[in-house]
N, C-alpha and C positions, 0 to 999 in steps of 0.2 A: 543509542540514538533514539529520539522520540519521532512520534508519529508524524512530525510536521518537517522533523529533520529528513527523514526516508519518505517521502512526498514531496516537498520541494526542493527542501535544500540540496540536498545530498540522494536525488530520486534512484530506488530501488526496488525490486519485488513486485508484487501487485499494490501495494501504499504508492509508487514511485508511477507507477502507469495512471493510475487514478487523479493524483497529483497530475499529469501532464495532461490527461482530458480535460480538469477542471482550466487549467493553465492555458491550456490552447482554446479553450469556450471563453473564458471572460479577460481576457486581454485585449479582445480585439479593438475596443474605443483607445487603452491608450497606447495601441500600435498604433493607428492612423494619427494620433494627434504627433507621435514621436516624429512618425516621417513628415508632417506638416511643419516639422522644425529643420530640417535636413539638409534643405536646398539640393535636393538630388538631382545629377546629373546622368546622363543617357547610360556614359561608357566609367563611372566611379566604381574605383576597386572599394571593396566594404566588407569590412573586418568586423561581425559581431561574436562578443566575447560572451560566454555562457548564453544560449542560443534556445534549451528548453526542446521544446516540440517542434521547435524550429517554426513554429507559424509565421515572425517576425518576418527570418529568411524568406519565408516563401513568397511575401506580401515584398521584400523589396527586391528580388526577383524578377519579377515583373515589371517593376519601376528602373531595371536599370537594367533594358534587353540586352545593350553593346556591354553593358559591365563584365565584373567577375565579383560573385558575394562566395565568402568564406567565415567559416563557425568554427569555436575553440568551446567545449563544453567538459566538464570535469566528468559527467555521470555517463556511461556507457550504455545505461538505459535512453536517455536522452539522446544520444547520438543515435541509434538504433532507428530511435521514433522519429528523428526528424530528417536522417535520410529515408525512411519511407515516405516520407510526406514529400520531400523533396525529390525524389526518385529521378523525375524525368531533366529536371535541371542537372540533375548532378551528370548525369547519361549526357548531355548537351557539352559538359565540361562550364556550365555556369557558374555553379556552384560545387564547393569544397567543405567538407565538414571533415573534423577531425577529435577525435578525444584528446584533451591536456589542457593543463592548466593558465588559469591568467596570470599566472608567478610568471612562467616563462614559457611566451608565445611563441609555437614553433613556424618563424618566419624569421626572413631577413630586417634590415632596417628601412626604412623608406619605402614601405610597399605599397601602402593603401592611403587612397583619400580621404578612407571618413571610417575612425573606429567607433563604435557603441555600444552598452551593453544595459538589458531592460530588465530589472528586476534579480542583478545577480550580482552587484558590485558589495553587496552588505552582508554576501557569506563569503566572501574570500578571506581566505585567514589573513593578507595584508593586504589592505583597500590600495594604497599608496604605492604598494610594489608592481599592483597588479596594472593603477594608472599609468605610471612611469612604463611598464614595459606595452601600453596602446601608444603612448607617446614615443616609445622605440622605431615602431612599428609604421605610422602615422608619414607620410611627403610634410615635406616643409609647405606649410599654408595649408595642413591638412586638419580634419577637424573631429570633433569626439562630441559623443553624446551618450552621458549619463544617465539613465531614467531610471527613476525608484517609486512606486507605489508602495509609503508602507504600509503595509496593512495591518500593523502591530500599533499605530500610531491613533490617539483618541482623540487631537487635536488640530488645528491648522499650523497652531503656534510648531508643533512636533512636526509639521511635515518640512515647514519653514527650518526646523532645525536639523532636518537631515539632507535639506537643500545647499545649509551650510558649509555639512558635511562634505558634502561632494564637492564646493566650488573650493575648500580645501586643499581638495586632493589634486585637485584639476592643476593649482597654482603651484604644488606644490612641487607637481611632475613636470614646473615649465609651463604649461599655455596661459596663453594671452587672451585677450579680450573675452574674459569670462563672465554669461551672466546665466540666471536662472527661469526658469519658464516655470508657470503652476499651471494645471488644469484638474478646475471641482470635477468630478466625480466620485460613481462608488465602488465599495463602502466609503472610501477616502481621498483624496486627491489627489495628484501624482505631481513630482517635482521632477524637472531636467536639467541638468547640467550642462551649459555649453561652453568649445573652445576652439580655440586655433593653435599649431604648433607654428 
């Protein structure tokens, strides 16, 4: 594994902890812009898939007191860090974190209003599998949202192309009325994916 692999991707060790400070410090502009996409509702069950430090969680948390949010993260270090963070919601029964995979999300079908996932759809070993089973998972009229910052990306044109990528997958696992959202910032800009089942 390389250093960027056991830091973000795949967080472990003290690389993976560092990785989730820097991760939980400079997401915050495009959390707020993601949830400015969301249309969130009081009591929306919210399904975010590779969850991180969980700051995402914590932030919509907040935004959805009568809800229930729940987090699927592959890295056990991550899950670690972000029920700490989340500690008193989970104590509440607000929130659920759990370790496992976005291959196969351990829920029923039709559970949640609004699946998402920020910055972790482009390491799953199958992007398409992983969307098909949010779409599993997802109420009928329910809705998804994509969000990629790449940061590996030197152009607009490349961010534009992995916007493509996502609206893709989106079609591909069934939703409708798909479109994409850009927001400039830095280093680069960040694309969303959105949809309805």
């Amino acid at each position: 594994m390389t250093l960027l692999d056991v830091a973000f991707a795949h967080p472990q060790g003290l690389a993976g902890r560092l990785g989730a400070m820097i991760m939980a410090r400079f997401t915050k502009q495009r959390n707020l812009w993601t949830i400015s996409l969301l249309d969130l509702q009081p009591g929306d069950h919210i399904l975010e898939v590779g969850f991180g430090p969980g700051v995402l969680i914590q932030e919509l948390a907040t935004r959805v007191p009568e809800g229930f949010i729940a987090g699927v993260d592959a890295s056990p270090l991550m899950v670690k860090q972000a029920t700490r963070r989340n500690k008193e919601s989970i104590q509440r029964k607000h929130v659920s974190l759990r370790e496992g995979s976005a291959l196969t999300l351990p829920f029923e079908d039709n559970l949640f209003d609004l699946t998402l996932s920020a910055n972790s759809v482009h390491i799953w070993p199958d992007q398409l599998t992983g969307v098909k089973e949010m779409y599993r998972v997802l109420k009928k009229g329910g809705r998804i949202a994509l969000v990629v910052q790449p940061v590996w990306a030197k152009t607009d044109q490349e961010v534009k192309d992995v916007g493509a990528d996502l609206l893709t997958w989106l079609r591909n696992a069934g939703f409708q009325q798909t479109r994409l959202e850009f927001k400039t910032m830095k280093p680069i800009a960040s694309v969303c994916a959105l949809g309805i089942k």
